[in-house]
matplotlib code that plots the C-alpha trace (Angstrom):
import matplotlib.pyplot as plt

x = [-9.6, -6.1, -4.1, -2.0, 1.6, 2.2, 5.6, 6.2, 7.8, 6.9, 9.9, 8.7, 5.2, 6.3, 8.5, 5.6, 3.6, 5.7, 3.8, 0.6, 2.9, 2.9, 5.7, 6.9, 6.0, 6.8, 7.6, 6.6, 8.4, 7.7, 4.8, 5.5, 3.0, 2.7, 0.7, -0.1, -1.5, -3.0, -7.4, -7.0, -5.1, -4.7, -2.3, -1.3, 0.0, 2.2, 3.8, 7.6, 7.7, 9.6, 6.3, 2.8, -0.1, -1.8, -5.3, -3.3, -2.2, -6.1, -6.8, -4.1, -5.5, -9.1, -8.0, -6.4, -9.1, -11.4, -9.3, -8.1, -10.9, -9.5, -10.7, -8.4, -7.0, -5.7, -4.3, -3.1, -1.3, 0.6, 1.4, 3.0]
y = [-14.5, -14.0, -14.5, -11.7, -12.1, -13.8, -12.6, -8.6, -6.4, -2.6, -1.4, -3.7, -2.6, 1.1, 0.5, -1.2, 2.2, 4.4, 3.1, 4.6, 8.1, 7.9, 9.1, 9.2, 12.2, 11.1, 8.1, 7.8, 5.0, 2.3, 3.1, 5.2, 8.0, 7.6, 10.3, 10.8, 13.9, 11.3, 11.7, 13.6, 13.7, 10.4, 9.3, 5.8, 4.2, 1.8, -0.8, -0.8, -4.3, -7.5, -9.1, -7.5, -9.2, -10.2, -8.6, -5.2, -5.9, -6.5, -2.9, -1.1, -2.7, -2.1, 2.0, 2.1, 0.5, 2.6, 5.7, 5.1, 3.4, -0.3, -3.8, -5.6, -8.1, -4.7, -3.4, -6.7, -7.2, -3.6, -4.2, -7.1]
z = [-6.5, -6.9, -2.9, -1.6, -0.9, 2.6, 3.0, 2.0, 4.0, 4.5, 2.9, -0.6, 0.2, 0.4, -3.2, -5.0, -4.4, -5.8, -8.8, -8.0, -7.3, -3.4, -1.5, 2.2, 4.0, 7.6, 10.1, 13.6, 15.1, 13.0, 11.0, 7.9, 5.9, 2.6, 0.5, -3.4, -5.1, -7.9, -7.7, -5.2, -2.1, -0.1, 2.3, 4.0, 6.8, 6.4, 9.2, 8.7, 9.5, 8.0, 7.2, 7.2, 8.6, 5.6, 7.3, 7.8, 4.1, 3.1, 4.9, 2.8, -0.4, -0.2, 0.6, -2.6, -4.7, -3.2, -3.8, -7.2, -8.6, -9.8, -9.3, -6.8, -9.4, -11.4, -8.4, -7.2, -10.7, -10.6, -7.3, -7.1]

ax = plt.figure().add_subplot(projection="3d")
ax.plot(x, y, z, "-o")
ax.set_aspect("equal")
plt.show()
């Protein structure tokens, strides 16, 4: 099983999803909403902190696999 990065922020987080065609659509405080038109409209919340929690980090990733249909070491490759 391949680890997840221990020390991404939200901005790099928010970056590495342009890849999968997300964009921002608004912030409340610190937590930012990210949404994508790709299979189908999805959106995500994103902390805009210096390092995520790697459990939030686990949350964000299983949404997208679920949502765009890859295994987590695809995902985990494009990502990061």
């Amino acid at each position: 099983m391949t680890r997840l990065p221990r020390d991404i922020s939200g901005q790099a987080l928010i970056k590495a999803l342009t890849t999968f065609g997300y964009s921002v659509t608004r912030q409340t405080g610190s937590h930012i909403r990210l949404t994508t038109s790709k299979h189908g409209t999805h959106n995500l919340t994103i902390p805009n902190h210096k390092n995520i929690r790697i459990g939030t980090l686990s949350n964000i990733l299983k949404a997208l696999i679920t949502h765009h249909r890859i295994s987590r070491e695809e995902l985990i490759k494009k990502l990061f």
